[in-house]
C-alpha distance (Angstrom), angle and dihedral (degrees) to the residues before:
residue distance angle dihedral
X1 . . .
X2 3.53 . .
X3 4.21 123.3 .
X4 3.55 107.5 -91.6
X5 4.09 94.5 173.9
X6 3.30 137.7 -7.3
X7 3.57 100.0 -94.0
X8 4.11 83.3 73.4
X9 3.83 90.2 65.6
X10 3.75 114.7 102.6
X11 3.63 93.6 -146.8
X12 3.66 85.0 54.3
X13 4.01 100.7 56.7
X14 3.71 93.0 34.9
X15 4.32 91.4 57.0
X16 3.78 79.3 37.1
X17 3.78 90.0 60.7
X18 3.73 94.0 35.5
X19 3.69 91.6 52.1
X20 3.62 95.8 53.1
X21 4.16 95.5 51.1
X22 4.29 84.3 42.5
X23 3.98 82.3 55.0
X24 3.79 99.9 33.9
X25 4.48 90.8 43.3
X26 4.20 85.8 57.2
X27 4.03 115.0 27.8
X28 4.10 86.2 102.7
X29 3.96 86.4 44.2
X30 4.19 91.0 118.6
X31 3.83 89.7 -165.4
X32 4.07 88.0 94.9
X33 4.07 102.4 -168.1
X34 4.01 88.9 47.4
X35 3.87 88.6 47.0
X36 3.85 102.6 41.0
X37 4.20 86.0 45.2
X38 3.54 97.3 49.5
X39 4.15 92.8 41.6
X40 3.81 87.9 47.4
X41 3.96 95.6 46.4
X42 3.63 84.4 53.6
X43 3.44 108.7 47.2
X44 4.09 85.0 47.6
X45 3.44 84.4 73.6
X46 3.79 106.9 70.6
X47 4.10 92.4 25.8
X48 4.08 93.0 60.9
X49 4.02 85.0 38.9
X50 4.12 87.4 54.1
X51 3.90 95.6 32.0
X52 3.99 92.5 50.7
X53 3.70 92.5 51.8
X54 3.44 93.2 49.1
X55 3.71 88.9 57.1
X56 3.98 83.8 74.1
X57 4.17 87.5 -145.7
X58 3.61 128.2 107.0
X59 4.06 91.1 -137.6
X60 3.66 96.7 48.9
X61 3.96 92.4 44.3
X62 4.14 91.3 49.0
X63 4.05 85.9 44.5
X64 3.68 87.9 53.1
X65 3.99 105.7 42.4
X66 3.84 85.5 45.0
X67 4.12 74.5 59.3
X68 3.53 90.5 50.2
X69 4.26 96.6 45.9
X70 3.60 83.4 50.5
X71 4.02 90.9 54.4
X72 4.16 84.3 46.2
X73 3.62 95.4 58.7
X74 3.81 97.3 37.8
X75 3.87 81.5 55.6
X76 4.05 90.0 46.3
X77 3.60 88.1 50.4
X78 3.50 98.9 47.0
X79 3.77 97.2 49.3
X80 3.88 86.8 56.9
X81 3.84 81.8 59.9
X82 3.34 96.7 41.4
X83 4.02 93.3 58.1
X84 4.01 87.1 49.1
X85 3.89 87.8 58.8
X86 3.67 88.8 52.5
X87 4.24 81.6 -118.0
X88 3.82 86.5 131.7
X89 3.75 134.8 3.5
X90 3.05 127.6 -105.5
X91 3.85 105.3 -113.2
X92 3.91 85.3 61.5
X93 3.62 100.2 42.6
X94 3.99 85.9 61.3
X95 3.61 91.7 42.8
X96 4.20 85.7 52.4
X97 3.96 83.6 47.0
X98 3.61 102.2 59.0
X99 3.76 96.3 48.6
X100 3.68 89.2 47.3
X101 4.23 94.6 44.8
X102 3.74 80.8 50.2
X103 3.87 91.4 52.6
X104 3.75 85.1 50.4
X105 4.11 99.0 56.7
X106 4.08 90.1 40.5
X107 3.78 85.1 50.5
X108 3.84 97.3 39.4
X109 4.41 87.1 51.3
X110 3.57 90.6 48.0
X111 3.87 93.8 57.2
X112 3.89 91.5 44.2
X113 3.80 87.9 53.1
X114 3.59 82.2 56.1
Protein backbone atom coordinates (compact mmCIF):
# COMPACT_ATOMS: atom_id res chain seq x y z
CA UNK A 1 0.00 0.00 0.00
CA UNK A 2 1.50 3.10 -0.76
CA UNK A 3 1.61 6.33 1.94
CA UNK A 4 -1.27 8.33 1.32
CA UNK A 5 -0.61 10.82 4.49
CA UNK A 6 1.44 11.01 7.07
CA UNK A 7 -0.55 9.39 9.56
CA UNK A 8 0.43 6.00 7.45
CA UNK A 9 4.11 6.44 8.42
CA UNK A 10 5.29 4.17 11.15
CA UNK A 11 7.61 6.62 12.49
CA UNK A 12 4.69 8.82 12.65
CA UNK A 13 2.22 6.63 14.92
CA UNK A 14 5.00 5.26 16.97
CA UNK A 15 6.29 9.24 18.06
CA UNK A 16 2.53 9.69 18.06
CA UNK A 17 2.21 7.07 20.77
CA UNK A 18 5.37 8.07 22.47
CA UNK A 19 4.31 11.60 22.61
CA UNK A 20 1.12 10.96 24.20
CA UNK A 21 2.68 8.65 27.28
CA UNK A 22 5.75 11.64 27.41
CA UNK A 23 2.61 14.07 27.84
CA UNK A 24 0.32 11.82 29.84
CA UNK A 25 3.74 10.52 32.43
CA UNK A 26 4.23 14.60 33.29
CA UNK A 27 0.87 16.81 33.05
CA UNK A 28 0.81 16.67 37.15
CA UNK A 29 4.69 17.43 36.98
CA UNK A 30 4.15 21.01 39.09
CA UNK A 31 7.66 22.13 38.06
CA UNK A 32 5.96 24.12 34.95
CA UNK A 33 9.19 25.07 32.66
CA UNK A 34 10.47 21.29 33.02
CA UNK A 35 6.89 20.09 32.17
CA UNK A 36 5.85 22.49 29.35
CA UNK A 37 9.66 21.77 27.73
CA UNK A 38 9.55 18.24 27.90
CA UNK A 39 5.61 18.09 26.61
CA UNK A 40 6.57 20.51 23.83
CA UNK A 41 9.87 18.59 22.77
CA UNK A 42 7.67 15.71 22.48
CA UNK A 43 4.87 16.63 20.71
CA UNK A 44 7.51 18.31 18.08
CA UNK A 45 8.15 15.05 17.18
CA UNK A 46 5.09 13.80 15.33
CA UNK A 47 4.02 17.59 14.18
CA UNK A 48 7.48 18.16 12.09
CA UNK A 49 7.06 14.32 11.00
CA UNK A 50 3.28 15.31 9.68
CA UNK A 51 4.19 18.97 8.65
CA UNK A 52 7.34 17.76 6.52
CA UNK A 53 5.34 15.30 4.63
CA UNK A 54 2.87 17.58 3.89
CA UNK A 55 5.45 19.74 2.30
CA UNK A 56 5.31 17.02 -0.61
CA UNK A 57 9.39 17.66 -1.16
CA UNK A 58 12.13 15.49 -0.27
CA UNK A 59 14.28 18.65 1.12
CA UNK A 60 11.63 20.10 3.18
CA UNK A 61 10.60 16.56 4.63
CA UNK A 62 14.53 15.67 5.53
CA UNK A 63 14.75 19.45 6.99
CA UNK A 64 11.80 18.67 9.06
CA UNK A 65 12.42 14.99 10.48
CA UNK A 66 15.99 16.22 11.24
CA UNK A 67 13.49 18.72 13.36
CA UNK A 68 11.81 15.94 14.72
CA UNK A 69 15.29 13.71 15.74
CA UNK A 70 16.31 16.78 17.31
CA UNK A 71 12.90 16.89 19.44
CA UNK A 72 13.73 12.88 20.19
CA UNK A 73 16.95 13.48 21.72
CA UNK A 74 16.02 16.67 23.58
CA UNK A 75 13.28 14.35 25.02
CA UNK A 76 16.05 11.47 25.67
CA UNK A 77 18.06 13.95 27.34
CA UNK A 78 15.59 15.37 29.37
CA UNK A 79 14.22 12.15 30.77
CA UNK A 80 17.82 11.41 32.01
CA UNK A 81 17.24 14.69 33.93
CA UNK A 82 14.08 14.06 34.84
CA UNK A 83 15.06 10.66 36.76
CA UNK A 84 17.95 12.76 38.58
CA UNK A 85 15.17 15.11 39.95
CA UNK A 86 13.42 12.15 41.24
CA UNK A 87 10.45 13.50 38.52
CA UNK A 88 10.29 9.90 37.27
CA UNK A 89 11.93 6.68 38.27
CA UNK A 90 14.17 5.21 36.82
CA UNK A 91 12.59 1.94 35.55
CA UNK A 92 10.23 4.26 33.48
CA UNK A 93 12.61 6.70 32.29
CA UNK A 94 14.40 3.64 30.46
CA UNK A 95 11.24 2.29 29.38
CA UNK A 96 10.48 6.12 27.83
CA UNK A 97 14.14 5.76 26.37
CA UNK A 98 13.86 2.80 24.31
CA UNK A 99 10.73 3.85 22.52
CA UNK A 100 12.23 7.16 21.92
CA UNK A 101 15.99 5.61 20.74
CA UNK A 102 13.78 3.54 18.54
CA UNK A 103 12.02 6.70 17.17
CA UNK A 104 15.49 7.97 16.55
CA UNK A 105 16.87 4.92 14.16
CA UNK A 106 13.27 4.78 12.25
CA UNK A 107 13.71 8.52 11.85
CA UNK A 108 17.47 8.50 11.11
CA UNK A 109 16.62 5.47 8.01
CA UNK A 110 13.94 7.47 6.74
CA UNK A 111 16.20 10.54 6.10
CA UNK A 112 18.97 8.30 4.54
CA UNK A 113 16.32 6.88 2.21
CA UNK A 114 15.90 10.35 1.38
Amino acid sequence: MATQSFRDLIVWQKAGDFSTEVYKQFRNLKDFSFRDQIQRAGLSIPNNIAEGYARRSDKSLRNFLLIAKGSAVEVESMLLIADKLGYINLQESNRLIEKVQEIQKLLSGFIKKL
